[in-house]
Residue, then its C-alpha position, 0 to 999 in steps of 0.5 A: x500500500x505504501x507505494x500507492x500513497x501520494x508524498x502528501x498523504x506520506x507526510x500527514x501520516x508522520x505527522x499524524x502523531x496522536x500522543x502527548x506527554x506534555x505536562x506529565x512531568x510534574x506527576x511521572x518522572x523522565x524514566x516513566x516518560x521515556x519509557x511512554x515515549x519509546x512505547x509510543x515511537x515503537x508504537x506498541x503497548x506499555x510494557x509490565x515494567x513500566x505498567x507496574x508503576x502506573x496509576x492504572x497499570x492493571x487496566x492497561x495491561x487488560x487491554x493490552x493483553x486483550x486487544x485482539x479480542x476487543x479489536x475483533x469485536x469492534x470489527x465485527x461490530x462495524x461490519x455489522x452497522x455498516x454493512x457493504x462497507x467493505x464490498x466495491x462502493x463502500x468506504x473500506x473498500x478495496x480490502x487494503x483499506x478496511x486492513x487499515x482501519x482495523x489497524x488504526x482501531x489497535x493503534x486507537x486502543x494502544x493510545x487510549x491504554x497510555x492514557x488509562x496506564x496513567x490515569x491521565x485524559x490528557x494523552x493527545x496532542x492537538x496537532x497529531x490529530x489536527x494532521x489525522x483528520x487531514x489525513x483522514x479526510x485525504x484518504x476518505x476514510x469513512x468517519x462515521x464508521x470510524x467514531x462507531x468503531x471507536x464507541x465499539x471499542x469502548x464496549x468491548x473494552x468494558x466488557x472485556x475489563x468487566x469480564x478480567x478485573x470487575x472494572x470499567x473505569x475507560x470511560x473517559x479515555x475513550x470519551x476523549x478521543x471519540x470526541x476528538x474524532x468527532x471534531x473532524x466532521x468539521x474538517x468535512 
């Protein structure tokens, strides 16, 4: 797909960088920081050592461990309010395209778990998602299907969360960034 994409689409997506840790210091120290920054620049989930240390670190590590199931979940959910989305004619067709929504919905729920880890809604970074929605709206990602996928997520996270540890403190974060999706509808 990367030999597909227009140099202009090639820049939104490395600017399109949705995490922030700025104002975190006063809570978290540099270790804590720079282990979130690797995490995110790797862009992979936390891992248990620096979990172990977070506020939230038992929740994060919940949906880390579950993220397919809950992903899978959101994927079907889609699939199922949006149906033909995927088929000739529809926003996440051809299939390279409904692969890369997918696969936003983990890296979503990867940021999303930054946040929770740390307890913070804080976690994005107002020009990341200014160049996403760009992006977005380049690529003429289908942004009805993706906030319902984001509230998708944030069900199976619950009930995943619900189902290890009794818990279903996420609302926030999620809130957070379905909000900020939100706003590209205003980019339209």
């Amino acid at each position: 797909m990367a030999a597909q994409l227009s140099p202009r689409v090639k820049e939104l997506i490395e600017k399109a960088r949705i995490v922030s840790f700025d104002g975190w210091q006063g809570q978290f120290g540099e270790d804590a920081i720079a282990s979130f920054q690797s995490a995110d620049d790797k862009r992979a989930y936390l891992d248990d050592s620096t979990l172990a240390g977070m506020p939230a670190g038992d929740i994060a590590r919940a949906l880390r461990d579950h993220s397919t199931v809950i992903v899978d979940a959101a994927r079907s959910q889609v699939l199922d309010q949006f149906p033909g989305i995927t088929e000739p004619g529809g926003g996440l067709y051809p299939a390279v395209r409904a692969e890369a929504c997918w696969r936003d919905f983990w890296q979503f729920l990867r940021c999303i778990s930054y946040g929770i880890a740390a307890q913070r809604t804080d976690y994005t970074n107002p020009m990341g998602l200014h160049y996403m929605g760009e992006l977005y709206q380049e690529l003429q990602v289908p942004l009805d299907a993706m906030v319902y996928g984001l509230q998708s997520l944030k069900t199976a996270s619950r009930k995943q969360l619900n189902l290890a540890l009794n818990d279903n403190r996420v609302n926030p974060y999620f809130d957070h960034l379905i909000q900020s999706l939100s706003q590209f509808y205003a980019t339209d």
